[in-house]
C-alpha positions as CSV (number, residue, x, y, z in Angstrom):
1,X,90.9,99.3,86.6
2,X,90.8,102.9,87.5
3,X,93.7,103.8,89.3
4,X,94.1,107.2,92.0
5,X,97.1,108.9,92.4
6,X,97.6,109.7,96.3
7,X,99.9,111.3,98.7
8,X,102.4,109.1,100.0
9,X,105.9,108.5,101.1
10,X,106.1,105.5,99.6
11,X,103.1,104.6,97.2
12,X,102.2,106.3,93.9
13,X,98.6,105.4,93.3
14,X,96.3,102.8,94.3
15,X,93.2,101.2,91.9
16,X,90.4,98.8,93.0
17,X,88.3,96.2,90.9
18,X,85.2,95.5,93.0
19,X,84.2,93.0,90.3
20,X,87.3,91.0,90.8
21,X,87.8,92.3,94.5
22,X,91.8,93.1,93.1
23,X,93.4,95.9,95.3
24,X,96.6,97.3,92.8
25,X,99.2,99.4,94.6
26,X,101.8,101.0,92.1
27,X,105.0,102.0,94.5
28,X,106.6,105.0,93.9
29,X,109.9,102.8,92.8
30,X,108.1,101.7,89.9
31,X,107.2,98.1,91.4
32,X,103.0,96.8,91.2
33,X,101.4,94.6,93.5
34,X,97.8,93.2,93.3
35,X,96.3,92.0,96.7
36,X,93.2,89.7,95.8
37,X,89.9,89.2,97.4
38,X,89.8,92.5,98.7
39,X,86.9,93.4,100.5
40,X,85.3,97.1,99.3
41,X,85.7,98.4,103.1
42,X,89.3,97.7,103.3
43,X,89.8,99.5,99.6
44,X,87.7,102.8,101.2
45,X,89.4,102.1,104.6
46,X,93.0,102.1,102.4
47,X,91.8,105.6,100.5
48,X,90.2,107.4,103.8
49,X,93.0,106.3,106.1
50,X,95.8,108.9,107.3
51,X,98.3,107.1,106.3
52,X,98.1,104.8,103.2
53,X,101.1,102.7,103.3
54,X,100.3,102.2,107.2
55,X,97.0,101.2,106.5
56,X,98.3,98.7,103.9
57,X,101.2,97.3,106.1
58,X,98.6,96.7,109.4
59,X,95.7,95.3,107.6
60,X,96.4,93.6,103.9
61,X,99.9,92.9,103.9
62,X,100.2,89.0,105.2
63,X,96.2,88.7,105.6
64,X,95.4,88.7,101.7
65,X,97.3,87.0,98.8
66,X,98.9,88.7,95.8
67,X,101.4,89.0,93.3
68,X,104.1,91.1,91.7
69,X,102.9,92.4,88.3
């Protein structure tokens, strides 16, 4: 999984398996979370959005499953 390191208060980098549809957001703390069953509109709409960590708290935290790594 290619990962992208982005600006963010609170996130470090974000990667995306469209073959798996598996969002992985590293934290800036060092934690890793991968969402699953990720559309690839809500992975470009994470990347082009304003504000990353809003994006992923309004529309794929409590909608899509995932786990600590």
């Amino acid at each position: 999984m290619k990962k992208v390191q982005v600006e963010s208060s609170n996130i470090a980098s974000i990667g995306y398996d469209a073959d798996s549809e598996t969002l992985e957001i590293e934290f800036l703390n060092g934690s890793v979370y991968q969402y699953y069953n990720i559309p690839e509109n809500i992975y470009d709409g994470i990347m082009s959005a304003a504000s990353h960590g809003g994006y992923l708290a309004s529309n794929i935290k409590g909608q899509y499953s995932y786990s600590k790594v």
